[in-house]
Every structure is written in structure tokens, then in C-alpha cells.
Backbone as a printed PyTorch tensor [residue, N CA C, xyz], in Angstrom:
tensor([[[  3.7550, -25.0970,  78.2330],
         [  3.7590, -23.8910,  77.4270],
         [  4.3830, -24.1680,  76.0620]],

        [[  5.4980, -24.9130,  75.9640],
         [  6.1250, -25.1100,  74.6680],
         [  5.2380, -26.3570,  73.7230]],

        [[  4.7060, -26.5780,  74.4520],
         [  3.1630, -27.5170,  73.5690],
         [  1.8610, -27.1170,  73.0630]],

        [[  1.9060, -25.6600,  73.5470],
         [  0.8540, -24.8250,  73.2830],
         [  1.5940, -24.0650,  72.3760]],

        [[  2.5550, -23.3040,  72.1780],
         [  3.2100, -22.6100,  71.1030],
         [  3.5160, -23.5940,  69.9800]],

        [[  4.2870, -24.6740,  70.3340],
         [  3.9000, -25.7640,  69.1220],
         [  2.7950, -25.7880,  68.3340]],

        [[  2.0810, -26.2110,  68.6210],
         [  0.2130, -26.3140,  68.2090],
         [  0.1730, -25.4090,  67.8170]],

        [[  0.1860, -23.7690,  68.3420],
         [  0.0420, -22.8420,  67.4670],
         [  0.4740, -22.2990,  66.2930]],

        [[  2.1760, -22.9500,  66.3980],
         [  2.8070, -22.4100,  64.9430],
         [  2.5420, -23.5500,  64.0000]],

        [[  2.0830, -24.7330,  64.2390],
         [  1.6350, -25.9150,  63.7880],
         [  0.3240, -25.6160,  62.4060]],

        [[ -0.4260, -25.0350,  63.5070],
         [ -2.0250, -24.5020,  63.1390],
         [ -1.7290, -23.2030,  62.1420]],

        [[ -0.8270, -22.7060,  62.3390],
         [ -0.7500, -21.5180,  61.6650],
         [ -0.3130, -22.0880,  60.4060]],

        [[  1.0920, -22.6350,  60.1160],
         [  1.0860, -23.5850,  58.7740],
         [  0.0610, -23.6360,  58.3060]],

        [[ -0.7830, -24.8480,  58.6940],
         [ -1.2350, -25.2410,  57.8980],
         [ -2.5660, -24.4930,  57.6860]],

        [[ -3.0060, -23.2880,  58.2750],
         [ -3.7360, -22.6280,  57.6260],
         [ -3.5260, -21.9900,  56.7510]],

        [[ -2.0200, -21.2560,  56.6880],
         [ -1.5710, -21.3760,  55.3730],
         [ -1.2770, -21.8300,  53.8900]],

        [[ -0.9570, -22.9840,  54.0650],
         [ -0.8480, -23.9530,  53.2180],
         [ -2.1080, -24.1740,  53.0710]],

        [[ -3.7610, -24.1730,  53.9320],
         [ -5.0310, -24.4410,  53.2480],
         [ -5.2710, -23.3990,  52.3880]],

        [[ -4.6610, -22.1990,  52.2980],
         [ -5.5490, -20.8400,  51.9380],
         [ -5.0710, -20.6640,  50.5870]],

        [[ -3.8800, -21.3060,  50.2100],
         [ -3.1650, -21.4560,  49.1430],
         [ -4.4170, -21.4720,  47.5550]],

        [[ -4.7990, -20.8770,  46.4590],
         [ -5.6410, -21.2890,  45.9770],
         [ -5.7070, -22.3780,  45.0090]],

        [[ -6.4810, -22.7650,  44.7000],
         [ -6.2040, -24.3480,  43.7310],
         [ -4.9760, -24.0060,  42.6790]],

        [[ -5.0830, -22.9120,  42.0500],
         [ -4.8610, -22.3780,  40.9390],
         [ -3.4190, -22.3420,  40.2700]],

        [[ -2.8600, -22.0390,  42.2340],
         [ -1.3520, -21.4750,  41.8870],
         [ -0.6150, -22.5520,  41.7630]],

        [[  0.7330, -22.1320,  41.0980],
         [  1.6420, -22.8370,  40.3530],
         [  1.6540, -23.1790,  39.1940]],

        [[  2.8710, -23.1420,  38.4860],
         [  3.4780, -23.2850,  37.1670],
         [  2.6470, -23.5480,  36.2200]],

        [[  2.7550, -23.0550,  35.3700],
         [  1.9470, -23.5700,  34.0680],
         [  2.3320, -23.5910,  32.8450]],

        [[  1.8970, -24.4470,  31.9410],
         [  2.8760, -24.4700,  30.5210],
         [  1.5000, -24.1220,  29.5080]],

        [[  1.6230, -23.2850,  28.5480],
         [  0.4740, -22.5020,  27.5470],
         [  0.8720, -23.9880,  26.8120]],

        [[ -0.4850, -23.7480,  25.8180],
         [ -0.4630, -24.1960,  24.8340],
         [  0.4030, -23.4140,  22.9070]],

        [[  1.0850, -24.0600,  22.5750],
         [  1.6990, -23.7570,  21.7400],
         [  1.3610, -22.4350,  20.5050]],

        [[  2.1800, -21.2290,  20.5960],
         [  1.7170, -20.4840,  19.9950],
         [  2.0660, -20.8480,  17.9310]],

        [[  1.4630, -19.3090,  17.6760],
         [  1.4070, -19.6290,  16.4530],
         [  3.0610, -20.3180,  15.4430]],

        [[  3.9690, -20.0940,  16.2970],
         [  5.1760, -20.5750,  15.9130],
         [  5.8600, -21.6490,  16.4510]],

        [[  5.0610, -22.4210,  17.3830],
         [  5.0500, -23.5500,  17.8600],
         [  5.7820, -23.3080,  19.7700]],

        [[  5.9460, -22.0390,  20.0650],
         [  6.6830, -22.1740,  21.2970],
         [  5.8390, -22.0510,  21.9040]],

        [[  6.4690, -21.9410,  23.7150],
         [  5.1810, -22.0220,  24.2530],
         [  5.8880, -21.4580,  25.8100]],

        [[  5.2440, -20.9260,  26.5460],
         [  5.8520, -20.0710,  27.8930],
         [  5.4320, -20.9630,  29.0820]],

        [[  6.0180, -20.9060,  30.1920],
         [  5.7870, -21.0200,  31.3580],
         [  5.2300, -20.3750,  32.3490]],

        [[  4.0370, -20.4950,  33.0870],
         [  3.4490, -18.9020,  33.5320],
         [  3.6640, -19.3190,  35.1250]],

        [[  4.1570, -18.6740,  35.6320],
         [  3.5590, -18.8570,  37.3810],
         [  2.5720, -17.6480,  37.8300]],

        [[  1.6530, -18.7230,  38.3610],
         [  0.3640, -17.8740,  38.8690],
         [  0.0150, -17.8270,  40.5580]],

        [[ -0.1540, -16.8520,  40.6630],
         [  0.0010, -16.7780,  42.2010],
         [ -0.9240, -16.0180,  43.1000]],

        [[ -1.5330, -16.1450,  43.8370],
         [ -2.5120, -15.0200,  44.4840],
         [ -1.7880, -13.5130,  44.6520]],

        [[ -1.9790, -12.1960,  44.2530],
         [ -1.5310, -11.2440,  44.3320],
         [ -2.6480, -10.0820,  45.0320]],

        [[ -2.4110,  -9.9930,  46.4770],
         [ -3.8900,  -9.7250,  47.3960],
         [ -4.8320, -10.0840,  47.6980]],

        [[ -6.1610,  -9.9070,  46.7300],
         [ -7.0520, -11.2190,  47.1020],
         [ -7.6540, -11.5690,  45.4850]],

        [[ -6.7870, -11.0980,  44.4960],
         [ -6.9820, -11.7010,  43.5040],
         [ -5.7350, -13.2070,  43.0990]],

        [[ -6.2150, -13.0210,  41.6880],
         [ -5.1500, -14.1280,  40.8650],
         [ -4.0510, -13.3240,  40.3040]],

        [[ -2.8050, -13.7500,  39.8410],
         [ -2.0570, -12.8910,  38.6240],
         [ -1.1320, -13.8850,  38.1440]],

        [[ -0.6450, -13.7470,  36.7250],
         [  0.0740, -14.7370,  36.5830],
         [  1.2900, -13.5910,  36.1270]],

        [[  2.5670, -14.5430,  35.4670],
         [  3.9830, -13.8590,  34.9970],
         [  4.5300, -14.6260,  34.2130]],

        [[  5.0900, -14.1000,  33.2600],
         [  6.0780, -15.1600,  32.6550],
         [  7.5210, -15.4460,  33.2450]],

        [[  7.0660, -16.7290,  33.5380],
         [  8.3910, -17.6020,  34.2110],
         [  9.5020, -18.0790,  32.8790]],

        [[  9.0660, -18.6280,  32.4820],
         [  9.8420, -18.8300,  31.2810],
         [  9.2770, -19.0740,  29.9580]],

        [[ 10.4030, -19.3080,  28.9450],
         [  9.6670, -19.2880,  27.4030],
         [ 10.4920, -20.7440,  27.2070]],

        [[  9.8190, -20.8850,  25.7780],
         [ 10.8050, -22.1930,  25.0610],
         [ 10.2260, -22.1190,  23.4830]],

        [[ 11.1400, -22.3220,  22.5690],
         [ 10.7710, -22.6730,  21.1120],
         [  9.9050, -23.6680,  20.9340]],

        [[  9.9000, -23.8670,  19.1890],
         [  8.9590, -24.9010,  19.1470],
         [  9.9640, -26.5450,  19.2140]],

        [[ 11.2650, -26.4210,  19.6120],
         [ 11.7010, -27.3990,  20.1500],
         [ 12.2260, -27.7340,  21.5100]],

        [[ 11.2380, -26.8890,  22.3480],
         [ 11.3100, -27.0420,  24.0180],
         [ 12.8760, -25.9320,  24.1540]],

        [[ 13.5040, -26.1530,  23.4140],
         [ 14.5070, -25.2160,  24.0110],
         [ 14.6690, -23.6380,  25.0070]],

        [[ 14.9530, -23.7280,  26.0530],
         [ 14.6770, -22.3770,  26.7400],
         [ 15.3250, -21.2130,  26.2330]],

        [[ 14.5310, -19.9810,  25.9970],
         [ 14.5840, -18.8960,  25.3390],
         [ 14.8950, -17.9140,  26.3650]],

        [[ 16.2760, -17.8500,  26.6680],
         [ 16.9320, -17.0200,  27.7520],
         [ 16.8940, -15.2620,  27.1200]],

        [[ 16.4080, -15.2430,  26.3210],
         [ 16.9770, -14.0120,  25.8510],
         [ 14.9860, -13.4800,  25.6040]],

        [[ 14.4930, -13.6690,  25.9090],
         [ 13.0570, -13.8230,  25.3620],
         [ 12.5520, -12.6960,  26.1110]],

        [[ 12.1670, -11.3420,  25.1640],
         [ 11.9340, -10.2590,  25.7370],
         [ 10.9720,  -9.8860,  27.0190]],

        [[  9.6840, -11.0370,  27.2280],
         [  8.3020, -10.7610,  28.0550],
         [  9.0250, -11.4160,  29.6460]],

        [[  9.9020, -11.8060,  29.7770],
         [ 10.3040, -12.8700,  30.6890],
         [ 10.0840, -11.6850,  31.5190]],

        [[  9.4630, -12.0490,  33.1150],
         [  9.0370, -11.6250,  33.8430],
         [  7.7480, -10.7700,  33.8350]],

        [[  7.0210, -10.5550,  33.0970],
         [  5.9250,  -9.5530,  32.2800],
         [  4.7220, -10.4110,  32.9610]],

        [[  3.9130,  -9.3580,  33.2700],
         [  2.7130, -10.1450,  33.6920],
         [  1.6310, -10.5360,  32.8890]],

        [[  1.1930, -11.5960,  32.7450],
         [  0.3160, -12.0910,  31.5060],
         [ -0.9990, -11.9240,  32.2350]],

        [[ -1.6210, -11.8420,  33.0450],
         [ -2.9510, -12.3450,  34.1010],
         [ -2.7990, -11.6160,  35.1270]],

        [[ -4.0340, -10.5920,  35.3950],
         [ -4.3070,  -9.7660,  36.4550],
         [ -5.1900,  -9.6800,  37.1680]],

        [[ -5.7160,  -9.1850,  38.4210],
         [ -6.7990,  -9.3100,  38.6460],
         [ -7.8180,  -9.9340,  38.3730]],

        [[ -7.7690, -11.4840,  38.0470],
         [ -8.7830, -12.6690,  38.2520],
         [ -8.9330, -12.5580,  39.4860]],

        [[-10.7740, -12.6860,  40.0380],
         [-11.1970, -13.1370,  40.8470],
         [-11.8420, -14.7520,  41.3640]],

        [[-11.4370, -15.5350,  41.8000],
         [-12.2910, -16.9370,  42.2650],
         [-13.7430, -16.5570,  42.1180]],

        [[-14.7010, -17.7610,  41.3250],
         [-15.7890, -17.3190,  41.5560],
         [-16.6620, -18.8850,  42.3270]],

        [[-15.7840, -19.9870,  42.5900],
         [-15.9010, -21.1890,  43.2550],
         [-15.8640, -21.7450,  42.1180]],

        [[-16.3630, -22.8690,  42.6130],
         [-16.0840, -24.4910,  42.0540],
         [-15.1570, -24.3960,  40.6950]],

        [[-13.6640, -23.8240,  40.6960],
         [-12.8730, -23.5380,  40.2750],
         [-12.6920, -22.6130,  38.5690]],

        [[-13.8800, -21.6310,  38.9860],
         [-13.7820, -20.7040,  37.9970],
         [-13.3900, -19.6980,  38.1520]],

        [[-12.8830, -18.3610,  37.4200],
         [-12.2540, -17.6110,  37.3450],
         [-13.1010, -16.5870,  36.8170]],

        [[-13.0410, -15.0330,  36.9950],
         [-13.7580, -14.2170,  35.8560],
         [-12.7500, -12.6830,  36.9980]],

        [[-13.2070, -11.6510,  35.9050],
         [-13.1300, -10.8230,  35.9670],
         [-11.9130,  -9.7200,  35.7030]],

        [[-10.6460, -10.8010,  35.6770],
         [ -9.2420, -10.0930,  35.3020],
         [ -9.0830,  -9.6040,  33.8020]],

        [[ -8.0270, -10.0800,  33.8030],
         [ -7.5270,  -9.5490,  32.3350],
         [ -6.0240, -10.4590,  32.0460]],

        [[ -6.0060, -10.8720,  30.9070],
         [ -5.3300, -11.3420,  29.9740],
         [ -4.5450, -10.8010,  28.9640]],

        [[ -3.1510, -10.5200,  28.9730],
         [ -2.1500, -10.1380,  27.8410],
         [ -1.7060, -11.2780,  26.7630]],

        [[ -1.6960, -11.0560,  26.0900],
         [ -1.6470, -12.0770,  24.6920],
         [ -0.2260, -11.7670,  23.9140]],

        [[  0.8860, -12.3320,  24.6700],
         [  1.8730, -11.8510,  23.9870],
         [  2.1620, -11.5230,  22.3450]],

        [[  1.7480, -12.7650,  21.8680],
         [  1.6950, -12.5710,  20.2800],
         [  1.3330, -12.0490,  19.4850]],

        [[  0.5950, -10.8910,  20.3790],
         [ -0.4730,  -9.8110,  19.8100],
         [ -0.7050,  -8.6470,  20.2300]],

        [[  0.1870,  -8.2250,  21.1310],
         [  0.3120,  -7.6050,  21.9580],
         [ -0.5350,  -6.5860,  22.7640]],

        [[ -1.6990,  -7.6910,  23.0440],
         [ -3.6470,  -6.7790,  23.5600],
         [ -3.8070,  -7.9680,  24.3940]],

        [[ -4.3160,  -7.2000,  25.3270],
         [ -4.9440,  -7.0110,  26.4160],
         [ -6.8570,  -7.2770,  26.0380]],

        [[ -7.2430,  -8.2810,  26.6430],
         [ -7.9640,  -8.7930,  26.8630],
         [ -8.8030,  -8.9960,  28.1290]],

        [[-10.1860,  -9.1910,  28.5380],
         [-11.1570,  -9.2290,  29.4500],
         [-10.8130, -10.7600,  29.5250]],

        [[-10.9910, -11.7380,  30.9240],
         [-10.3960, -12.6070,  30.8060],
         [-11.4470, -13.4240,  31.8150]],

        [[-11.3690, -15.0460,  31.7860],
         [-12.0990, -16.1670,  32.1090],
         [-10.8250, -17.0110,  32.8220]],

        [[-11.0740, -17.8390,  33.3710],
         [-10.2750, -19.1510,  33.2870],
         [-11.3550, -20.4640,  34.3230]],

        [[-10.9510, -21.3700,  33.7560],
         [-11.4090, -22.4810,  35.0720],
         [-10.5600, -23.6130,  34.8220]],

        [[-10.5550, -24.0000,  36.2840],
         [ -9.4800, -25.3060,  36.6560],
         [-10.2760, -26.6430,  35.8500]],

        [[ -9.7660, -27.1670,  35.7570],
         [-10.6290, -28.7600,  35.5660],
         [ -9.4310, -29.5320,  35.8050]],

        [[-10.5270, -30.4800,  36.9720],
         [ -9.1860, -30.9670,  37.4300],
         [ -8.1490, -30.5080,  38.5770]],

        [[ -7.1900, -31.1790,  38.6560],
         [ -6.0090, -30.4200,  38.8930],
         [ -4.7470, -30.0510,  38.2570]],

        [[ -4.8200, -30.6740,  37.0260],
         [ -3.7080, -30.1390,  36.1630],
         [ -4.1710, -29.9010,  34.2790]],

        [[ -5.5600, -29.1230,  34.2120],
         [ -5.8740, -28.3250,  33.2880],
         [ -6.2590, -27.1870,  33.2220]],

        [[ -6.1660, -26.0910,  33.3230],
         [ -6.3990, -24.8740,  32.9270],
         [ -6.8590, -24.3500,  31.9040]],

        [[ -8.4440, -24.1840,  31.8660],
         [ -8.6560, -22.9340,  30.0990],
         [ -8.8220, -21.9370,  30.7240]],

        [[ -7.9950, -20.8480,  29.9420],
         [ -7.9380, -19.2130,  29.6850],
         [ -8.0080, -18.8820,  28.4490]],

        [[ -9.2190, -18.0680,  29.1110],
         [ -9.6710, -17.2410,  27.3850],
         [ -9.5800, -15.5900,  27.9240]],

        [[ -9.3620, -15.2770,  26.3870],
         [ -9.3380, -13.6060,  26.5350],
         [-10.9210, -13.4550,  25.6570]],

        [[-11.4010, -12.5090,  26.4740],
         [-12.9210, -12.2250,  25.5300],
         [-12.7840, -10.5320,  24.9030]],

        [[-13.6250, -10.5340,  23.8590],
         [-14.1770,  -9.0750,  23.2650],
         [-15.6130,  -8.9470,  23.0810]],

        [[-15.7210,  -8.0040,  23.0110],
         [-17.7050,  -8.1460,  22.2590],
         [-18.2530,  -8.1530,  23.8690]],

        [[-17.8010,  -8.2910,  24.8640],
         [-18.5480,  -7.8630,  26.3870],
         [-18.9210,  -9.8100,  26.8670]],

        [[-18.0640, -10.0840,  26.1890],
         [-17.9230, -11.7860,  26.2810],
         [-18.2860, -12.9670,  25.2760]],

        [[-18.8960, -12.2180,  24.4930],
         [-19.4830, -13.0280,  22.9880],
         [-18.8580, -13.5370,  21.9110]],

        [[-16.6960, -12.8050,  22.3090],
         [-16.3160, -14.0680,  21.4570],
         [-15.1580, -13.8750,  22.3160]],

        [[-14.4390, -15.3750,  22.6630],
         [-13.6530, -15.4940,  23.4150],
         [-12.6140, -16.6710,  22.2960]],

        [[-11.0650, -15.7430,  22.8310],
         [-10.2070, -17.2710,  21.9260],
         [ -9.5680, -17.4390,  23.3950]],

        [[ -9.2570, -18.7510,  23.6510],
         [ -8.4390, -19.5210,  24.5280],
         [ -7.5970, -20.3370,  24.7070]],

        [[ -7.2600, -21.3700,  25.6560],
         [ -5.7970, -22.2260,  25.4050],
         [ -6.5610, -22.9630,  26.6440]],

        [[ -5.9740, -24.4180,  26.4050],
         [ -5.9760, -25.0700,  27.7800],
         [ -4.2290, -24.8240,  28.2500]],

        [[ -4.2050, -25.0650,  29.2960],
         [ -2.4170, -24.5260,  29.8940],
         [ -2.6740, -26.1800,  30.7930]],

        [[ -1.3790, -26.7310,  31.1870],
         [ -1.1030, -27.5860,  31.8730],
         [ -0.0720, -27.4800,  32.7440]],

        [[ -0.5370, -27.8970,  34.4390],
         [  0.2690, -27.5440,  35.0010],
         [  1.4490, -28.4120,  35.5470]],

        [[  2.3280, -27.5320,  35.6250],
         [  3.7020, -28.0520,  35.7490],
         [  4.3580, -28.3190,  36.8110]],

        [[  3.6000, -28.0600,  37.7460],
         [  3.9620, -27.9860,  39.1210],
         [  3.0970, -27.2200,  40.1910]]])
């Protein structure tokens, strides 16, 4: 009996740990217009995507403890659409403070592009993000 409950909490792990999506974990943006740049953790939130700001840093890496968005959600409701694309959420643009229709796809395992679109998708600005963990 205790070899059969083994196996089961065994199996249960790691179906866990499979269901995990490519996506999640840490990420570092690409450098804004003043050279800093945030940390996002992205995480499945139900059966979508969402990301948050984990942390900030200047344009000399220094961490920006005082940095108003810290904890703010940047990425909402992305849906998986396979072979590691993204559509349908939405994107906050701190530096600008709008809200955006939003894309992303993995390439790889440690590149990320996210774009925010307007125009019903006809012009999109974006970032590759790299992940950090």
C-alpha cells in the first residue's frame, strides 16, 4: 500500500511540474526609453498567462526599490495558441501609461517578443524580454 501511495504522489508531481507552461518565469524587458529596464514574472493565472512587475533597475542595473509599478500587472489574459505563441491578452506599457491588445511568442527557451498592437493589429511596437530564470 505505501508503494502505491508513493507512485501516486510521485505521478501527481510530476504532472504538475509537466503542466507548468513554457512561458513562466522571470523575465528581464528590454531597455526603456531612459535606459532601465524591469523584471516581469509571468505565471499562469487560471487558464490564461499574466505577468507583474517583479522588479525594476536603472540604466545602471541598479535596483529601484522605491519604483512606483512594483507589483502592477503588466500582461493579462494571454492565451497559448501552441507552438509557443501567445495572442489575445493585453499589455500595459509602463512608460506610457496604455494599455494595449497584446501578442507574444517564445523562441527558444530564453527569448520572448511582446508586442502591444493598435489599428486591430496593423501596427504593433514590441521588445524581445530575456529570461532570467
Amino acid at each position: 500500500m505505501k508503494t502505491f501511495t508513493l507512485a501516486a504522489v510521485f505521478t501527481a508531481m510530476a504532472t504538475t511540474a509537466l503542466a507548468d507552461d513554457p512561458v513562466d518565469g522571470l523575465w528581464k524587458t528590454a531597455p526603456g526609453d531612459t535606459g532601465g529596464y524591469l523584471h516581469v514574472s509571468i505565471s499562469e493565472c487560471g487558464s490564461a498567462i499574466c505577468g507583474t512587475i517583479d522588479t525594476a533597475f536603472d540604466a545602471d542595473g541598479n535596483e529601484q526599490l522605491e519604483y512606483e509599478n512594483l507589483g502592477k500587472q503588466i500582461i493579462w489574459d494571454m492565451v497559448p495558441d501552441g507552438g509557443g505563441a501567445y495572442s489575445g491578452g493585453k499589455v500595459w506599457a509602463p512608460d506610457r501609461d496604455k494599455t494595449y491588445n497584446s501578442k507574444m511568442s517564445l523562441n527558444g527557451q530564453n527569448k520572448l517578443t511582446v508586442k502591444g498592437c493598435v489599428a486591430g493589429g496593423l501596427i504593433c511596437r514590441g521588445q524581445d524580454w530575456t529570461r532570467v530564470q
